[in-house]
N, CA and C atoms as a LAMMPS dump frame, in Angstrom:
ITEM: TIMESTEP
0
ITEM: NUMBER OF ATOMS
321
ITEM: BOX BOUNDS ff ff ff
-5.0000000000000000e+02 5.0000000000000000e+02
-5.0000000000000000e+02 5.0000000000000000e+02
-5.0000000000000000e+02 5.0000000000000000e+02
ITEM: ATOMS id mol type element x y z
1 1 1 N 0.791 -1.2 0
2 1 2 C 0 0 0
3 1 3 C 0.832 1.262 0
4 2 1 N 2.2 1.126 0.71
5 2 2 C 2.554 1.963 0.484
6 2 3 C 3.42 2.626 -0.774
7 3 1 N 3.888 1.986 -1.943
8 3 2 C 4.226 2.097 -3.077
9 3 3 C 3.406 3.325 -3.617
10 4 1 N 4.135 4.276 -4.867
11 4 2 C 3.374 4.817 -5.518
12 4 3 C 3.367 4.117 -7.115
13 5 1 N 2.566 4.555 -8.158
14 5 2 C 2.71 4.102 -9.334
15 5 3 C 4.087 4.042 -10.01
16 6 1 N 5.068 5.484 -9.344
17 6 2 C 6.259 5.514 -9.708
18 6 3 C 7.127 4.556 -9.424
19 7 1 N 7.169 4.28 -8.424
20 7 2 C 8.107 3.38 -7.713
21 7 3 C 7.673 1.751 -8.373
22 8 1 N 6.781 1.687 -9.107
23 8 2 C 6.17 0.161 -9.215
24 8 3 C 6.443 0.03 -10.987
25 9 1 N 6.463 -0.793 -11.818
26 9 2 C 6.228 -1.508 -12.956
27 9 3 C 4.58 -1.319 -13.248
28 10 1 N 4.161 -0.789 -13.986
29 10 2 C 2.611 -1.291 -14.311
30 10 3 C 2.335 -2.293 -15.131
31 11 1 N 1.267 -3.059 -14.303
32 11 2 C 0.942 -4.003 -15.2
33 11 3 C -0.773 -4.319 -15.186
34 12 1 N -0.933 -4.953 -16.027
35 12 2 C -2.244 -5.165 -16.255
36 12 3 C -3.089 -6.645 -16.039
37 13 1 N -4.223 -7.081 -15.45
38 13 2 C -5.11 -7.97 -15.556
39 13 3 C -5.764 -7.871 -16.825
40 14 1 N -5.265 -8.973 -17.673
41 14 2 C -6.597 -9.057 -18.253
42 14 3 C -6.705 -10.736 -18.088
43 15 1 N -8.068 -11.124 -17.835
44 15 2 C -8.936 -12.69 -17.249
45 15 3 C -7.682 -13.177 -16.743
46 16 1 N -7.109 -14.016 -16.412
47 16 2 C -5.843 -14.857 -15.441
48 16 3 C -4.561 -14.17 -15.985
49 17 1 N -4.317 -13.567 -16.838
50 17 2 C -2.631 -13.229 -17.09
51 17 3 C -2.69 -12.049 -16.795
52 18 1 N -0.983 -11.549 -16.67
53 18 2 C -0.733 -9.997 -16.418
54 18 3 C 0.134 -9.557 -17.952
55 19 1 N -0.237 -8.385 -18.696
56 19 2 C 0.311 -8.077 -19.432
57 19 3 C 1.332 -6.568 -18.711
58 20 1 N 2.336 -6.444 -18.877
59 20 2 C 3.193 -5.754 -18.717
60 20 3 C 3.517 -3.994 -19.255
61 21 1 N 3.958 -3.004 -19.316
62 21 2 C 3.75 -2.132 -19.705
63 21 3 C 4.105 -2.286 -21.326
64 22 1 N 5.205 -2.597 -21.612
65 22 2 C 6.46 -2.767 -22.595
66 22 3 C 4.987 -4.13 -23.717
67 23 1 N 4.062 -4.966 -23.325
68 23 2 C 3.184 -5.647 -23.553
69 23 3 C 2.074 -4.971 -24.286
70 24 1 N 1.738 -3.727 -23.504
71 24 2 C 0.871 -3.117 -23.619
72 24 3 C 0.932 -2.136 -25.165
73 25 1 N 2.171 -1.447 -24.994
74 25 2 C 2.632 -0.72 -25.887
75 25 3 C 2.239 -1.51 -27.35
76 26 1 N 2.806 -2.519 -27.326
77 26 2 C 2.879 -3.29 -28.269
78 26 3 C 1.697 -3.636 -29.051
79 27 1 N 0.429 -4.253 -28.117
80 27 2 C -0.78 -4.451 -28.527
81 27 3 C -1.149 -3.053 -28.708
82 28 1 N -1.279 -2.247 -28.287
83 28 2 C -1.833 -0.322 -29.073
84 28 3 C -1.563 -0.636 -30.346
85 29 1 N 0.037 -0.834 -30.51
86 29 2 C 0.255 -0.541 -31.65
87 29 3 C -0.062 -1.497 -32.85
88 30 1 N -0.213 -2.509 -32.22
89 30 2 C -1.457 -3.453 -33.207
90 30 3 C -2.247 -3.192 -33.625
91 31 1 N -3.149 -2.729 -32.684
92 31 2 C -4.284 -1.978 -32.771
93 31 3 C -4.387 -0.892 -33.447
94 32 1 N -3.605 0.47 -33.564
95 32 2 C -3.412 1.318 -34.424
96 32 3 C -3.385 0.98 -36.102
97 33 1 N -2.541 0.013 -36.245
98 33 2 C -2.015 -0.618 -37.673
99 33 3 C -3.763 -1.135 -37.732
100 34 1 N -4.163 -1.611 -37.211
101 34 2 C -5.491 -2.832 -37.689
102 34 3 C -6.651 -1.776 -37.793
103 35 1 N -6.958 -0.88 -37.199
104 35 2 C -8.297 -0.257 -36.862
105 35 3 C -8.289 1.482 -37.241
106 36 1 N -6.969 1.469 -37.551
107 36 2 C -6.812 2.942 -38.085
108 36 3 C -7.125 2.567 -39.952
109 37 1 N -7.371 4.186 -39.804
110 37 2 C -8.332 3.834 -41.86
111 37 3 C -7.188 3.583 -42.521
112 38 1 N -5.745 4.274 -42.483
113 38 2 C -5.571 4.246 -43.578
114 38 3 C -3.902 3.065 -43.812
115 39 1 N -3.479 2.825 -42.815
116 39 2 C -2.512 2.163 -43.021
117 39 3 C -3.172 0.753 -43.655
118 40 1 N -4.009 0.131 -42.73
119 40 2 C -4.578 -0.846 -43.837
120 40 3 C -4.828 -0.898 -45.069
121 41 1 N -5.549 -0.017 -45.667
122 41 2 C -6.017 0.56 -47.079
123 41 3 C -4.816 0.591 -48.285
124 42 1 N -3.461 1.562 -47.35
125 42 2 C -2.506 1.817 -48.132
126 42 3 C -1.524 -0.061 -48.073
127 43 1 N -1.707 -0.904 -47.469
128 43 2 C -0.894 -2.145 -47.509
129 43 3 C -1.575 -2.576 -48.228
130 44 1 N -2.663 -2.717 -48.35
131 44 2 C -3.99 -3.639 -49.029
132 44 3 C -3.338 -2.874 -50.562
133 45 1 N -3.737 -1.547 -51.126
134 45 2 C -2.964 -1.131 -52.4
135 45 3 C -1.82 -2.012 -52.64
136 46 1 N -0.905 -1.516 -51.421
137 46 2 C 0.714 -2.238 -52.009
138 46 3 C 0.604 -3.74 -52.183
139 47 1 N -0.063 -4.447 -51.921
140 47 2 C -0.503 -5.767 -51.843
141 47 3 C -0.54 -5.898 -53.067
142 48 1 N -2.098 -5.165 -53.576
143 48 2 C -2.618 -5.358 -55.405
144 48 3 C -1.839 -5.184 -55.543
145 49 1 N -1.089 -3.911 -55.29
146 49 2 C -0.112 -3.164 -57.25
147 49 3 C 1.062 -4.526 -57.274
148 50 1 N 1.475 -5.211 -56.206
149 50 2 C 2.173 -6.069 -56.204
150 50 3 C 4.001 -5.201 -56.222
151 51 1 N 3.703 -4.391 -55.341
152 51 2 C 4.812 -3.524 -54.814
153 51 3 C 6.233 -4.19 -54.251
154 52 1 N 5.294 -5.337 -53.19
155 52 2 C 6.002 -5.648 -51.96
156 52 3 C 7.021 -6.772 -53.034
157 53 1 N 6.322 -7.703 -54.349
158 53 2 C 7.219 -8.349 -55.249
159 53 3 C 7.916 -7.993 -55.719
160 54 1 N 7.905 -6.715 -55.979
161 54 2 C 8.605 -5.603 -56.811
162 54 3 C 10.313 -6.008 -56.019
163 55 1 N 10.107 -5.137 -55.143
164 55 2 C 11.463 -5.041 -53.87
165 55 3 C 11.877 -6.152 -53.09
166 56 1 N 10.899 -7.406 -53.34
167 56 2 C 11.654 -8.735 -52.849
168 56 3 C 12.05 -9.198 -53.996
169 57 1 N 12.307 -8.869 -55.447
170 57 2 C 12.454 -9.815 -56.549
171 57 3 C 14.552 -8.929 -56.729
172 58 1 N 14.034 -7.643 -55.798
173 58 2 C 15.447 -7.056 -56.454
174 58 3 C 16.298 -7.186 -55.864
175 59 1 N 16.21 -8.285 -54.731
176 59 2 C 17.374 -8.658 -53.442
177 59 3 C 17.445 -8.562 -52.065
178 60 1 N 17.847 -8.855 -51.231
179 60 2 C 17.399 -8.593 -49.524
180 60 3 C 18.668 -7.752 -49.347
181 61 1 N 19.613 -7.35 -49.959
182 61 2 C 20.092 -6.262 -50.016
183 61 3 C 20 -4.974 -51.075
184 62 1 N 19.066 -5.066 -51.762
185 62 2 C 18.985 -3.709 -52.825
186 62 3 C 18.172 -2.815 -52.36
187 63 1 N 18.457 -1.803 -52.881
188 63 2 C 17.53 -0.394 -52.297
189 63 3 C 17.022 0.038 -53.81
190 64 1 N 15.444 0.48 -53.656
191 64 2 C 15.086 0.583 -54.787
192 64 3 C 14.214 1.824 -54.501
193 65 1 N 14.295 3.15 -55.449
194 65 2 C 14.042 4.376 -55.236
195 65 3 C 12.269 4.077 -55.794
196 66 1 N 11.356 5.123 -55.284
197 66 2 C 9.899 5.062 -55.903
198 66 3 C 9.977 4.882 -57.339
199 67 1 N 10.75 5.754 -57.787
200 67 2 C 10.571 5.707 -59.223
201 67 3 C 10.94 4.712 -59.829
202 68 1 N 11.887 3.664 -59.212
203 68 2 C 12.298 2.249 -59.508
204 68 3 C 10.946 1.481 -59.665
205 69 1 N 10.348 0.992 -58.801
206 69 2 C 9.412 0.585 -58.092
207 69 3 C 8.173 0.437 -58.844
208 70 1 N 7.928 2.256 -59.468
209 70 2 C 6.477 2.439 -59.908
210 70 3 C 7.022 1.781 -61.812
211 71 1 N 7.842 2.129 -61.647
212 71 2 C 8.976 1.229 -63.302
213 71 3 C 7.865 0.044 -63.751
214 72 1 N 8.059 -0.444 -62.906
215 72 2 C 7.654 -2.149 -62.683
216 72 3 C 6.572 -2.554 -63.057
217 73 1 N 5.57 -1.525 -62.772
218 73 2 C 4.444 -1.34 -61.935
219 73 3 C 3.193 -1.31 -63.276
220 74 1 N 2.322 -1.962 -63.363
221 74 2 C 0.968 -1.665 -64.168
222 74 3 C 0.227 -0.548 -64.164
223 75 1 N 0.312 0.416 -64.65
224 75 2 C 0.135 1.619 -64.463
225 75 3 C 0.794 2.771 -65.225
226 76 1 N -0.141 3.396 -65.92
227 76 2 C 0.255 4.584 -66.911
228 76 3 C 0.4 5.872 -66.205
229 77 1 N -0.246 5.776 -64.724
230 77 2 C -0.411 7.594 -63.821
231 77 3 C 0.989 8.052 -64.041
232 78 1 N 1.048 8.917 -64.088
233 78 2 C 2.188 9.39 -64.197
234 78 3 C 2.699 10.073 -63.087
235 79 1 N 2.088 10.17 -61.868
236 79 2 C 2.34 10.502 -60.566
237 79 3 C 2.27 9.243 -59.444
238 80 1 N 2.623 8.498 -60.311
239 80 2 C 3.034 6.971 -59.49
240 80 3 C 3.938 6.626 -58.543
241 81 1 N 4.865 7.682 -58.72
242 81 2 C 6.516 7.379 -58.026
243 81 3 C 5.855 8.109 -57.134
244 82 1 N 5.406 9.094 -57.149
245 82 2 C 5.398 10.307 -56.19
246 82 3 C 4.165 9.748 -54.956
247 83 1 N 2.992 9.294 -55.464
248 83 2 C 2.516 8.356 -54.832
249 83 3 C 2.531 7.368 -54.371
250 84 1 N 3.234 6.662 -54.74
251 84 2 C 4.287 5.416 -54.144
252 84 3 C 4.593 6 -52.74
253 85 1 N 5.531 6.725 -52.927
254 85 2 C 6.439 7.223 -52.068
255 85 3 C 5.579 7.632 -50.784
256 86 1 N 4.575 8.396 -51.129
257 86 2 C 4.09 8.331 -49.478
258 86 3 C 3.241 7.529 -49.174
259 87 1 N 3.052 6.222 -50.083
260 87 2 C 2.22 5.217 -49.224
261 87 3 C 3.382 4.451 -48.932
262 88 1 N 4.497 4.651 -49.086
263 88 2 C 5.884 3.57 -48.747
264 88 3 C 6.441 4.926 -47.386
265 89 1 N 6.227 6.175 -47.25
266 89 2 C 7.145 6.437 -46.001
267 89 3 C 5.929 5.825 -44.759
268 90 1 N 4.527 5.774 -45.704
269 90 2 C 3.382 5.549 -44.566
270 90 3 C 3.922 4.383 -43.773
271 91 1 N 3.808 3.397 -44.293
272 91 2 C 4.187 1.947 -44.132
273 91 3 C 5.405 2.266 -43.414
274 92 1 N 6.87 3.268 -43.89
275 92 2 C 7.998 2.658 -42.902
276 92 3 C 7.699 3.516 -41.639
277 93 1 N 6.563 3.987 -41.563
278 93 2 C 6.482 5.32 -40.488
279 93 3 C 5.944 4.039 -38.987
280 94 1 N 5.285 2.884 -39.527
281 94 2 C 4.891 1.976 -39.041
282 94 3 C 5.302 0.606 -38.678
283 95 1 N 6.914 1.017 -39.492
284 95 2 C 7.466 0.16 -39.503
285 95 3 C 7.719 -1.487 -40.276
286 96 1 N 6.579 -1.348 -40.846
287 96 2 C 6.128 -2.257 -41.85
288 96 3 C 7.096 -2.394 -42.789
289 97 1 N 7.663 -1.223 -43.387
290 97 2 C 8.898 -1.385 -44.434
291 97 3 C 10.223 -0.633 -43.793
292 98 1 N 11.222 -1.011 -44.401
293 98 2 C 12.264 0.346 -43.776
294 98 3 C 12.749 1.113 -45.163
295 99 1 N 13.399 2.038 -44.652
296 99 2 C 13.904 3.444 -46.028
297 99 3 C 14.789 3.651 -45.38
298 100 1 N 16.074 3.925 -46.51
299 100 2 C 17.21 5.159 -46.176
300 100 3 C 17.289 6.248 -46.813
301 101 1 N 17.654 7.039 -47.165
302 101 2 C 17.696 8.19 -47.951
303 101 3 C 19.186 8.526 -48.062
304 102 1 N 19.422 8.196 -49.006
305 102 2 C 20.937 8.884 -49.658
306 102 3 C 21.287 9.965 -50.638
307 103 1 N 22.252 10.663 -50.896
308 103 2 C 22.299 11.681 -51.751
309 103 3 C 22.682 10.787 -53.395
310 104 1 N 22.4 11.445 -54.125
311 104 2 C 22.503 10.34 -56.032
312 104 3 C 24.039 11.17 -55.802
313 105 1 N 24.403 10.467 -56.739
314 105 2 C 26.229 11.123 -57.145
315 105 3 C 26.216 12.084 -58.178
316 106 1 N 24.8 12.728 -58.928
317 106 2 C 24.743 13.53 -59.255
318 106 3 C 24.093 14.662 -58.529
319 107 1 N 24.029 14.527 -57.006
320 107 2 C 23.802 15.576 -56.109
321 107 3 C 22.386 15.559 -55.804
């Protein structure tokens, strides 16, 4: 009784188990990805356009720029790369994909 919240670990009941703080975090963020509108929507796209084949066909070490990507891609838009691109920072914002950003050697 005499503890405060500070001094303690929080943890949670749910029916017979205790989930943990570091537990907790985790399931949110499940939850965010599953029940939020648009990250689903935008994986479900990358799914069809067949994106995610795109960048597993070019190596588990290659880096492949949007405009690589939308190359590939079935599709005449011509704002493809550019759209790509923020349904791909969406996804690494979530962790779902990762990105680096480098400078081209033509600056």
């Amino acid at each position: 009784m005499g503890s405060t919240s500070a001094d303690t670990d929080s943890q949670y009941l749910i029916g017979s188990s205790q989930i943990d703080h570091e537990e907790e975090e985790v399931w949110s963020y499940v939850m965010t990805i599953a029940f939020g509108s648009a990250p689903p929507m935008v994986l479900r796209v990358v799914i069809e356009l067949g994106v995610l084949e795109v960048i597993n066909g070019a190596g588990p070490d290659a880096f492949m720029s949007p405009t690589e990507i939308a190359a590939q891609l079935p599709t005449s838009n011509l704002d493809a790369a550019t759209m790509l691109d923020r349904m791909l920072c969406l996804l690494a914002s979530y962790s779902l994909l990762s990105c680096s950003q480098w400078e081209l050697p033509s600056g």
